[in-house]
Biopython code that builds the backbone (N, CA, C, O; Angstrom):
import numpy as np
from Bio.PDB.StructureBuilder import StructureBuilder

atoms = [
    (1, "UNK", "N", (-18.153, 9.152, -41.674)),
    (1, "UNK", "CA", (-17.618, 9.391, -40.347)),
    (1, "UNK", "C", (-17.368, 8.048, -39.658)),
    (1, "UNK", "O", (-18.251, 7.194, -39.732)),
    (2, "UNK", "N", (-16.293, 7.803, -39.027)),
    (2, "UNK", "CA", (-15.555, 7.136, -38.597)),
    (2, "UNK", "C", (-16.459, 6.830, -37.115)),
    (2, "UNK", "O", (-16.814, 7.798, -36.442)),
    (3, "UNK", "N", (-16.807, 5.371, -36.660)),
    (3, "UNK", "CA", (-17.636, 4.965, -35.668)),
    (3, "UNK", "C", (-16.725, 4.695, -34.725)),
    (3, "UNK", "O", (-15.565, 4.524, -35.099)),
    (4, "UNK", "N", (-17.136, 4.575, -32.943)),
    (4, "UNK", "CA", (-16.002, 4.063, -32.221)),
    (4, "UNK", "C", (-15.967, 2.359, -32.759)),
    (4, "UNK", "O", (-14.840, 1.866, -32.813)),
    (5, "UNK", "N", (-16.822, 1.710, -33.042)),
    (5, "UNK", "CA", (-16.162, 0.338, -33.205)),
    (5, "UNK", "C", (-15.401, 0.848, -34.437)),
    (5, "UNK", "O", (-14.212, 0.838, -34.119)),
    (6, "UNK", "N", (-15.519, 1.233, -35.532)),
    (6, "UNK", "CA", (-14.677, 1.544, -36.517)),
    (6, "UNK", "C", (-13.416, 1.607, -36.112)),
    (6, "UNK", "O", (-12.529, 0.818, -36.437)),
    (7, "UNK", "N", (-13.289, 2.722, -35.260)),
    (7, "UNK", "CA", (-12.100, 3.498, -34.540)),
    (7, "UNK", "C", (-11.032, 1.959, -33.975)),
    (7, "UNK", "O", (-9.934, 1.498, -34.287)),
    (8, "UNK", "N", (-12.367, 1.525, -32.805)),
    (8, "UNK", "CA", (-11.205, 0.118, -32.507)),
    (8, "UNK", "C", (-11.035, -0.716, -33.364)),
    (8, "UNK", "O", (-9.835, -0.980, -33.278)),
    (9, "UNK", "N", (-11.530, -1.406, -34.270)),
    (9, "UNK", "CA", (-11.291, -2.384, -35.061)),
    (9, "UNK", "C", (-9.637, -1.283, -36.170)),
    (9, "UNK", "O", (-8.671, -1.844, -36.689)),
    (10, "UNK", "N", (-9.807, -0.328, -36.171)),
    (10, "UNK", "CA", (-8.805, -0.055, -37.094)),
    (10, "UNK", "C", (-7.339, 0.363, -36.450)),
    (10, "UNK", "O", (-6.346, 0.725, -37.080)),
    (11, "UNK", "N", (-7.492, 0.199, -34.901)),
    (11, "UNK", "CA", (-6.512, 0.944, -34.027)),
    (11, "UNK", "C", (-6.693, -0.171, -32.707)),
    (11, "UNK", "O", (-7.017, 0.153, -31.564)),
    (12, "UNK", "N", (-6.388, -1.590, -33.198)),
    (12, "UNK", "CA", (-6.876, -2.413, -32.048)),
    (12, "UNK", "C", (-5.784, -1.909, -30.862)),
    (12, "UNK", "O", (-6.248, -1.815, -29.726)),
    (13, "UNK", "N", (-3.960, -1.486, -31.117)),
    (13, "UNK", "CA", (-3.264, -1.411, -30.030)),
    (13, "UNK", "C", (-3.023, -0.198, -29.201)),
    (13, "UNK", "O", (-2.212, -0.147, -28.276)),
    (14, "UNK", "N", (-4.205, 1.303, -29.820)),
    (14, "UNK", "CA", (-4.269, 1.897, -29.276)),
    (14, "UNK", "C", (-5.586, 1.782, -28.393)),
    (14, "UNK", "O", (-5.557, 2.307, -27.280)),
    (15, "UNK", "N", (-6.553, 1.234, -28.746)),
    (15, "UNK", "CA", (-7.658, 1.017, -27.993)),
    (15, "UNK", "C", (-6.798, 0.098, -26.933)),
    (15, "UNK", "O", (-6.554, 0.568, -25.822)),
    (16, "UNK", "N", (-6.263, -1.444, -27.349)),
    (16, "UNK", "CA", (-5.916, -1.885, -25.844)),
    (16, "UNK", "C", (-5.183, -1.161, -24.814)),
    (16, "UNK", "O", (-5.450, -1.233, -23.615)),
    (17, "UNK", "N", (-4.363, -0.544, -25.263)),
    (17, "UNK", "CA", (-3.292, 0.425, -24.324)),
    (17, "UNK", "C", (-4.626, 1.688, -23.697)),
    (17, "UNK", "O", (-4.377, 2.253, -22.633)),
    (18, "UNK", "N", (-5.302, 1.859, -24.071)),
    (18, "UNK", "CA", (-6.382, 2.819, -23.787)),
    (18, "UNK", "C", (-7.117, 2.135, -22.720)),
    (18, "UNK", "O", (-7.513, 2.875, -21.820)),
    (19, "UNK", "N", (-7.371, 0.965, -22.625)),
    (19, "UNK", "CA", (-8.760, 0.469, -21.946)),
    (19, "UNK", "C", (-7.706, -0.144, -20.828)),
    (19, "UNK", "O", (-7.896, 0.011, -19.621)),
    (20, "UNK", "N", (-6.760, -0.739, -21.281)),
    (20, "UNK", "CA", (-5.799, -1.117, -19.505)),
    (20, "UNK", "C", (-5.468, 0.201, -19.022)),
    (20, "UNK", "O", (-5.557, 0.519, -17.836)),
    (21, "UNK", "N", (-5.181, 0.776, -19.721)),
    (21, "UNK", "CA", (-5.118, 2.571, -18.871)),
    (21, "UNK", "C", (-6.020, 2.343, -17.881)),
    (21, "UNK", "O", (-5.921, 1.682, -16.848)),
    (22, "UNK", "N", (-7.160, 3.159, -18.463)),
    (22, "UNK", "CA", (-8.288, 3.076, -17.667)),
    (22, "UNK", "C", (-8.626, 1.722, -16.583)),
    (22, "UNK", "O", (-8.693, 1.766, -15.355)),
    (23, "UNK", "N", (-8.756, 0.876, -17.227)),
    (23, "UNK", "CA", (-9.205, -0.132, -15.841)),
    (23, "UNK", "C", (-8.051, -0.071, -14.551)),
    (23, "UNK", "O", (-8.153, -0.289, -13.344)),
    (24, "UNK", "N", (-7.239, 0.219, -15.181)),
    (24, "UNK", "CA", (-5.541, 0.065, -14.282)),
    (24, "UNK", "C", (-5.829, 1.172, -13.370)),
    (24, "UNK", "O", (-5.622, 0.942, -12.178)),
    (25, "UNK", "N", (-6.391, 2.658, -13.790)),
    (25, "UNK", "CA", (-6.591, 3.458, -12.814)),
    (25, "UNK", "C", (-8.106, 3.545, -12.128)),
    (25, "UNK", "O", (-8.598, 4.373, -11.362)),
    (26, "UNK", "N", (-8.627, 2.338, -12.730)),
    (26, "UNK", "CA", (-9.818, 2.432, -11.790)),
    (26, "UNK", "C", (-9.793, 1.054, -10.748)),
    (26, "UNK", "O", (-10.601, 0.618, -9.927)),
    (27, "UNK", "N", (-8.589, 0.654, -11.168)),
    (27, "UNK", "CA", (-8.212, -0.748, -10.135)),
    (27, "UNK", "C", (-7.614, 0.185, -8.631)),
    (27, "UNK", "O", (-7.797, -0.107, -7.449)),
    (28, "UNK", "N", (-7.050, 1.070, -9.076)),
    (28, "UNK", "CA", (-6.066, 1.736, -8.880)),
    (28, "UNK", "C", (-6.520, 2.668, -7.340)),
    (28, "UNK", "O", (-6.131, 2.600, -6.174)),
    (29, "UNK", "N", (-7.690, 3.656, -8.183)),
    (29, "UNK", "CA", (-8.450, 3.985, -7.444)),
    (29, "UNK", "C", (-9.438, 3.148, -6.290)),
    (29, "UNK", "O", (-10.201, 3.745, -5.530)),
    (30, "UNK", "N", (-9.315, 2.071, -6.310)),
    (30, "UNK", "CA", (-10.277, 1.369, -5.066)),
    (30, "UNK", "C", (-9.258, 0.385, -4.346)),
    (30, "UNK", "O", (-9.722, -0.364, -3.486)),
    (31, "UNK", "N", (-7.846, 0.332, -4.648)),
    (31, "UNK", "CA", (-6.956, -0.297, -3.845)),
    (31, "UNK", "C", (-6.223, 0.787, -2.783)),
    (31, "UNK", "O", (-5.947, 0.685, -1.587)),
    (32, "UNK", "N", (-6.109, 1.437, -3.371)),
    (32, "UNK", "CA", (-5.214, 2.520, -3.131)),
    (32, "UNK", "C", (-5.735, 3.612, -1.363)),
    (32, "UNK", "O", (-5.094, 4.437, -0.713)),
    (33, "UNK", "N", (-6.589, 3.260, -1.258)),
    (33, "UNK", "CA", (-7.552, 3.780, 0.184)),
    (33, "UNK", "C", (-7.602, 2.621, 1.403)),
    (33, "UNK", "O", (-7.984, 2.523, 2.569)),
    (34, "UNK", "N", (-7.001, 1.858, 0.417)),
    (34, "UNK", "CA", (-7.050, 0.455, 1.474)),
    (34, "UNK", "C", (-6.307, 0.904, 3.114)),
    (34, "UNK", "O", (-5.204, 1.431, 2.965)),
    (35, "UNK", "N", (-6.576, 0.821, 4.004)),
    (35, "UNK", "CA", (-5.941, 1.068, 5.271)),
    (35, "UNK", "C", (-4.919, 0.057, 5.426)),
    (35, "UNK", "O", (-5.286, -1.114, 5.342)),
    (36, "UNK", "N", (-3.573, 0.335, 5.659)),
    (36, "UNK", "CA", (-2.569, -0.423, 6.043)),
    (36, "UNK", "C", (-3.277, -1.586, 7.371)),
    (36, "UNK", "O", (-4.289, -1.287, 8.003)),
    (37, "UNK", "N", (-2.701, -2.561, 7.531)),
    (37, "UNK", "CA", (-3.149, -3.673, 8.103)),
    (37, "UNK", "C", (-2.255, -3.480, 9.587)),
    (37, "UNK", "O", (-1.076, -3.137, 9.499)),
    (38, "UNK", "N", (-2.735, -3.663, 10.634)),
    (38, "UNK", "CA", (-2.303, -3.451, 12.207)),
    (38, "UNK", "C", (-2.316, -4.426, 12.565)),
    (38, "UNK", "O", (-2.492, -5.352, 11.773)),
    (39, "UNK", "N", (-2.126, -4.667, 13.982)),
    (39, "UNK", "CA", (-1.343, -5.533, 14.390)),
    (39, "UNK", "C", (-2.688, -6.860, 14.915)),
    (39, "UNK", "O", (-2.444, -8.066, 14.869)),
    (40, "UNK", "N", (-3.767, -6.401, 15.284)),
    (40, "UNK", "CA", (-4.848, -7.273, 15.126)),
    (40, "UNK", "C", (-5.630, -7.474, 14.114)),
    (40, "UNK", "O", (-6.703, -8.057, 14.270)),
    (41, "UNK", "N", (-5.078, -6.866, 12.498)),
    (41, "UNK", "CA", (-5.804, -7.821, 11.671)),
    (41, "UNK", "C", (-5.362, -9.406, 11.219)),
    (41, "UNK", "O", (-4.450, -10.138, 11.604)),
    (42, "UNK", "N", (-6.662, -9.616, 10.019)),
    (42, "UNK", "CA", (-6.606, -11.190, 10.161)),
    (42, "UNK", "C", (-5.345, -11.704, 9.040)),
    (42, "UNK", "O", (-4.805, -11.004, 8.184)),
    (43, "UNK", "N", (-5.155, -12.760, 9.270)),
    (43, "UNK", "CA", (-3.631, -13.033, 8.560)),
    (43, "UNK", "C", (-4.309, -12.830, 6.795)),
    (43, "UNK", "O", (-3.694, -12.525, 5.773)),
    (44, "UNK", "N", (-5.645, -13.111, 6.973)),
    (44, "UNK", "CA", (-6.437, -13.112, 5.538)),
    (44, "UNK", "C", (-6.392, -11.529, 4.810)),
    (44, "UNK", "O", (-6.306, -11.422, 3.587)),
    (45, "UNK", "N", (-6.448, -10.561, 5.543)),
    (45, "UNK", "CA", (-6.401, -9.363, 5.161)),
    (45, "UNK", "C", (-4.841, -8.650, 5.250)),
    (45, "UNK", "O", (-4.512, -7.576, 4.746)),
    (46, "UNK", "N", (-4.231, -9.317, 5.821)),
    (46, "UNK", "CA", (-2.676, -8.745, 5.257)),
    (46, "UNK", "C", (-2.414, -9.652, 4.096)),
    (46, "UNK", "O", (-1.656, -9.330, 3.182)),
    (47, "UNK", "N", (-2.998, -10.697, 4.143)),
    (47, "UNK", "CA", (-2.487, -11.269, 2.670)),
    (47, "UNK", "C", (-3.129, -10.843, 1.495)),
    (47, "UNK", "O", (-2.496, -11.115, 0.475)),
    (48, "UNK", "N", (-4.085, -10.316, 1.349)),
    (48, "UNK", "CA", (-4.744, -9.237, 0.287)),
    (48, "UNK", "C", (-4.528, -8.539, 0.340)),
    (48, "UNK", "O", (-4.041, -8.149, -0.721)),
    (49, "UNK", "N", (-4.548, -7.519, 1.412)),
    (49, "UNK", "CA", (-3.922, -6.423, 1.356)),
    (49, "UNK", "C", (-2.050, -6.491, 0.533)),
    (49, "UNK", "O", (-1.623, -5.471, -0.008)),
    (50, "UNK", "N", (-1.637, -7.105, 0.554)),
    (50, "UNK", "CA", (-0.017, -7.512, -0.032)),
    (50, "UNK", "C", (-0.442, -7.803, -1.513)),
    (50, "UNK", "O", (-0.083, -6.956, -2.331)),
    (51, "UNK", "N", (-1.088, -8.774, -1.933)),
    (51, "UNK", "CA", (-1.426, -9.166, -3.203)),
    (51, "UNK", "C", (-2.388, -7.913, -3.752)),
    (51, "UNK", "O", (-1.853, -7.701, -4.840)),
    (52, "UNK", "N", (-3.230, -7.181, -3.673)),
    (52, "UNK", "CA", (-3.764, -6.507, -4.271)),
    (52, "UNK", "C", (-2.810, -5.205, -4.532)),
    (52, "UNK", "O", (-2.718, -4.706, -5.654)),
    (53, "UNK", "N", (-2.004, -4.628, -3.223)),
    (53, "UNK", "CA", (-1.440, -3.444, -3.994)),
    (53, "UNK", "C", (0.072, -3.747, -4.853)),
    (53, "UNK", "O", (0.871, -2.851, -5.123)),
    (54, "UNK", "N", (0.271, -5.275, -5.225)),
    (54, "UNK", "CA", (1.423, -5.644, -5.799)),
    (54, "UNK", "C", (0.245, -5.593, -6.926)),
    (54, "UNK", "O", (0.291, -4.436, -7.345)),
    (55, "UNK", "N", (-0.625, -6.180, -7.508)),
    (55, "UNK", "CA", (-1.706, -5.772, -8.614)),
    (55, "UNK", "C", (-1.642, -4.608, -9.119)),
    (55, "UNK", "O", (-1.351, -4.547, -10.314)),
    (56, "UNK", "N", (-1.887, -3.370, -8.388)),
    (56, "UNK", "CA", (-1.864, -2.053, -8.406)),
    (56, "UNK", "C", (-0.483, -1.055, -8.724)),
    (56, "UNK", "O", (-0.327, 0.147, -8.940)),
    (57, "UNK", "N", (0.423, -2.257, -8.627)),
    (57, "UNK", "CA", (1.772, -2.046, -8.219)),
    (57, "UNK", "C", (2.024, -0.514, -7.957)),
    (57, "UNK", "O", (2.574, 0.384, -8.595)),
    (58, "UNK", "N", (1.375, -0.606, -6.725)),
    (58, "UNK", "CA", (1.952, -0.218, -5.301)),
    (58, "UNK", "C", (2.977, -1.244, -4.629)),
    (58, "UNK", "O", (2.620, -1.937, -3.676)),
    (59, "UNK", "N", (4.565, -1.328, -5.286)),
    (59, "UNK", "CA", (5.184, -1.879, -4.792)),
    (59, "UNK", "C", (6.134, -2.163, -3.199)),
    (59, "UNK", "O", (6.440, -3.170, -2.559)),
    (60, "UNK", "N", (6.426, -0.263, -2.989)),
    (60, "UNK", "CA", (6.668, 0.135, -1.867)),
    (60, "UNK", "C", (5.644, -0.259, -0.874)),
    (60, "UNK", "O", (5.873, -0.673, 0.263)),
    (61, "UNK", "N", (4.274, -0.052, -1.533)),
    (61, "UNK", "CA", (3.354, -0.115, -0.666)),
    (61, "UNK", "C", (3.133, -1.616, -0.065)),
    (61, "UNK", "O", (3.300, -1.688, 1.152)),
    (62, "UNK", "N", (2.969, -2.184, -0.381)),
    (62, "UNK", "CA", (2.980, -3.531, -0.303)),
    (62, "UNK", "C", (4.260, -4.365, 0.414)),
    (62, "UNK", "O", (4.150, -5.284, 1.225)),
    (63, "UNK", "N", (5.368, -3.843, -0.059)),
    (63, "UNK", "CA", (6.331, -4.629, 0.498)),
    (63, "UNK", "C", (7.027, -3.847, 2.463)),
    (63, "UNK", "O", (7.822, -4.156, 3.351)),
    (64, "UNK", "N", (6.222, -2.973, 2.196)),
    (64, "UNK", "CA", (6.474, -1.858, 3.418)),
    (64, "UNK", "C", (6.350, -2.718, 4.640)),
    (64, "UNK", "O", (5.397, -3.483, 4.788)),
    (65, "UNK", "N", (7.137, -2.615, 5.350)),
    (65, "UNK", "CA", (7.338, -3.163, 6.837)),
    (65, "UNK", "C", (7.920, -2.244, 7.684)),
    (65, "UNK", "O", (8.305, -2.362, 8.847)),
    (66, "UNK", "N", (7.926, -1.287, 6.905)),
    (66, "UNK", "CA", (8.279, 0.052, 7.898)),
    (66, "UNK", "C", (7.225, 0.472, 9.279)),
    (66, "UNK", "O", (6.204, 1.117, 9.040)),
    (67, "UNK", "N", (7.534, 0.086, 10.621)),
    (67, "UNK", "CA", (6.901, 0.924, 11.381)),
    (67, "UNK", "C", (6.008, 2.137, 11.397)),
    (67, "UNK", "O", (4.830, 2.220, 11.744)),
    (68, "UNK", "N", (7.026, 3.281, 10.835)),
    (68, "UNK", "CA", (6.085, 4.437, 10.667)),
    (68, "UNK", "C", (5.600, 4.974, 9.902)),
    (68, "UNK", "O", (5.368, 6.169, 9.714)),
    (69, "UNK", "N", (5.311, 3.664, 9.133)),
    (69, "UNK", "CA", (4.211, 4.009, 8.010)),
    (69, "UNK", "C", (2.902, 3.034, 8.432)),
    (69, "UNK", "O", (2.011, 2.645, 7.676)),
    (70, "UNK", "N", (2.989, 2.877, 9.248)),
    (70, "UNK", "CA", (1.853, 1.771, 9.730)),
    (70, "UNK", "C", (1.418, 2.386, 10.628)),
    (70, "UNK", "O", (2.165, 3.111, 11.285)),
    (71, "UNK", "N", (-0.282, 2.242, 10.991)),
    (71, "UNK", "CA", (-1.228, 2.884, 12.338)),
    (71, "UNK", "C", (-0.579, 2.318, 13.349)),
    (71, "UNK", "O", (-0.383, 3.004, 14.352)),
    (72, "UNK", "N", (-0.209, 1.244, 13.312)),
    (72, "UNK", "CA", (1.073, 1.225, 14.525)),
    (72, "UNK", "C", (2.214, 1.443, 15.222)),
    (72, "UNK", "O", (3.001, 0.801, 15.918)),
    (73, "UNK", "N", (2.038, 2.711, 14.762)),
    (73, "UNK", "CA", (3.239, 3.516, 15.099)),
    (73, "UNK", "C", (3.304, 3.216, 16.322)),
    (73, "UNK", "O", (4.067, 2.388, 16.819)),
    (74, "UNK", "N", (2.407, 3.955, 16.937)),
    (74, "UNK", "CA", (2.622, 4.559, 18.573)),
    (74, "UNK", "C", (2.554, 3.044, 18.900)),
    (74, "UNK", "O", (3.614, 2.426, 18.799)),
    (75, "UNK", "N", (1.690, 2.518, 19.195)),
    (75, "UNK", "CA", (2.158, 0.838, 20.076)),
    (75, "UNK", "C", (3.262, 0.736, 19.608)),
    (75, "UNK", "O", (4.029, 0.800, 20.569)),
    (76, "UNK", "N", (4.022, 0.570, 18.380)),
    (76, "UNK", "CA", (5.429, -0.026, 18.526)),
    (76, "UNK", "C", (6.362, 1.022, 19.059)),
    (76, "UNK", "O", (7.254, 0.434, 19.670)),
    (77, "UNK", "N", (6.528, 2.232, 19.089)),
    (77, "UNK", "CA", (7.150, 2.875, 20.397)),
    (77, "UNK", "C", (6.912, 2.985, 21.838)),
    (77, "UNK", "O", (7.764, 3.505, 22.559)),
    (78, "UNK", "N", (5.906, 2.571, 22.265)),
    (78, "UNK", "CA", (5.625, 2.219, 23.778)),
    (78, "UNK", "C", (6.223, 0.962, 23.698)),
    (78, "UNK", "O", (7.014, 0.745, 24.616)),
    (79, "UNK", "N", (6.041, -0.241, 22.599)),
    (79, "UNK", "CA", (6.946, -1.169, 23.075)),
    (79, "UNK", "C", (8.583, -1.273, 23.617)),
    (79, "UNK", "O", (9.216, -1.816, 24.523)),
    (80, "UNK", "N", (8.817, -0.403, 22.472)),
    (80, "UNK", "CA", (10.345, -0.493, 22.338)),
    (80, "UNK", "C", (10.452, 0.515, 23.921)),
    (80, "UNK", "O", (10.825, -0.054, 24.947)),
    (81, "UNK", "N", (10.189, 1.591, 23.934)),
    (81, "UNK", "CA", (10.247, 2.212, 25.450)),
    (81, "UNK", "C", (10.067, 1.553, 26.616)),
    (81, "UNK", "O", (10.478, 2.087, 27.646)),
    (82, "UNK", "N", (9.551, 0.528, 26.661)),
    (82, "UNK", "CA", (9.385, -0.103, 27.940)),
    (82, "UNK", "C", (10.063, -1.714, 27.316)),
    (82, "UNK", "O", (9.616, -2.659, 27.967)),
    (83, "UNK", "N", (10.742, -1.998, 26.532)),
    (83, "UNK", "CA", (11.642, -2.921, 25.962)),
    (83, "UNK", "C", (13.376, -2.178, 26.654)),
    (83, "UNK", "O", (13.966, -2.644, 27.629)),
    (84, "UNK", "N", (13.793, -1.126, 25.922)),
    (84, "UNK", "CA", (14.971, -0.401, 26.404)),
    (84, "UNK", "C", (15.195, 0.450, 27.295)),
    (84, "UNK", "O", (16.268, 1.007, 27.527)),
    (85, "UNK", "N", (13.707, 0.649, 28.087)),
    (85, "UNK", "CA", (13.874, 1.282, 29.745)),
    (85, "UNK", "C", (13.706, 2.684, 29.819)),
    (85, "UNK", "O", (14.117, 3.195, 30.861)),
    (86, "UNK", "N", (13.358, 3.205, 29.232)),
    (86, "UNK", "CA", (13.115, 4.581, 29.118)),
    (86, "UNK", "C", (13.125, 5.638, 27.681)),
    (86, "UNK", "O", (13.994, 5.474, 26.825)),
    (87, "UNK", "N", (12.456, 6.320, 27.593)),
    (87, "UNK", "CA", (12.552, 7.396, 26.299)),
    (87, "UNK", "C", (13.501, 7.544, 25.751)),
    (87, "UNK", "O", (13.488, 7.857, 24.561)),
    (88, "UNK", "N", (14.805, 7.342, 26.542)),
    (88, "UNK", "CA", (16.016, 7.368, 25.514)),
    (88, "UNK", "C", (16.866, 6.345, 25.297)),
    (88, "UNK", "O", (18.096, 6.290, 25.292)),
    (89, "UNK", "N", (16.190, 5.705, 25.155)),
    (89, "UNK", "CA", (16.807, 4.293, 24.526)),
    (89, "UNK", "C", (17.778, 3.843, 26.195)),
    (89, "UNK", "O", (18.979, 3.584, 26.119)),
    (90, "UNK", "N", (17.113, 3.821, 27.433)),
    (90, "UNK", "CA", (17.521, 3.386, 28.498)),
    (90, "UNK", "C", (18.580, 4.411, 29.123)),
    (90, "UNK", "O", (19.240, 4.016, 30.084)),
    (91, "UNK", "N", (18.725, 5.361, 28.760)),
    (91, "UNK", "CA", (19.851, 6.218, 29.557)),
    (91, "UNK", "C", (19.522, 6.749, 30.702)),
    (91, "UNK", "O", (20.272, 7.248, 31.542)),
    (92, "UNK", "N", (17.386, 6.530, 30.740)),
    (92, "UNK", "CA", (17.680, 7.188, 32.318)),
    (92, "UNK", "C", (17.193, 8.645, 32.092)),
    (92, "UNK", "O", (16.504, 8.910, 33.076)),
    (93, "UNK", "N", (17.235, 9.935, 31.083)),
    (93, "UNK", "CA", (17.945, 10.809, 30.935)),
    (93, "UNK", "C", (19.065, 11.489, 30.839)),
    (93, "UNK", "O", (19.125, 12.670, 30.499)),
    (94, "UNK", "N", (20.363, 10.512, 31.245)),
    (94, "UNK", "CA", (21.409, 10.528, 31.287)),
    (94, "UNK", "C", (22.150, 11.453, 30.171)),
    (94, "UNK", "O", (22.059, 10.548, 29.340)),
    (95, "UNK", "N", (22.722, 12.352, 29.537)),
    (95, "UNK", "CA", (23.289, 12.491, 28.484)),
    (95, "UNK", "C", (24.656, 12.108, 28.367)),
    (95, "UNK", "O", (25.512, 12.339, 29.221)),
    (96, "UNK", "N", (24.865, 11.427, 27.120)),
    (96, "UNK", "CA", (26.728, 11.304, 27.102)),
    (96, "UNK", "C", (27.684, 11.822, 26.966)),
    (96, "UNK", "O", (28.743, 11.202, 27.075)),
]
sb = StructureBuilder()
sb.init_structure("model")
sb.init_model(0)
sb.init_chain("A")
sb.init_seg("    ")
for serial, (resi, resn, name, xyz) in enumerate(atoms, 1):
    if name == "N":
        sb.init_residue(resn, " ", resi, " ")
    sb.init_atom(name, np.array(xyz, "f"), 0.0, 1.0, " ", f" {name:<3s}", serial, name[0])
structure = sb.get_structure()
């Protein structure tokens, strides 16, 4: 009967493809919960936060500068609302 070192020594490129599997989804699993970075974190934790889920490649994730995918949603719409003067982009209520 065939031993696991047996097994790897006779199947070294299915064991490697096997074991980056695994570490890849257990990298995977502890990046992946990471909380998007707001507007008072430290420049040190958006820069890990960027490098670790490009690791994970979480690429979207990482390169995301999308507003509303960030806990800062709502502050950056009170900005822009009191930037363009009102809820509708300054009309006042006005409709056109």
């Amino acid at each position: 009967m065939m031993t696991l070192i047996d097994y790897i020594q006779a199947h070294p490129y299915i064991s490697g493809a096997t074991a980056f599997g695994v570490l890849k989804y257990l990298a995977d699993c502890f990046i992946s919960p990471m909380p998007a970075p707001m507007a008072d974190s430290s420049a040190s934790y958006k820069y890990w936060f960027k490098v670790l889920n490009r690791f994970a490649a979480n690429l979207p994730r990482a390169k995301s500068t999308a507003v509303e995918n960030s806990p800062n949603f709502i502050p950056a719409v009170e900005n822009h609302i009191k930037k363009n003067g009102g809820a509708n982009g300054g009309t006042n209520g006005k409709t056109m």
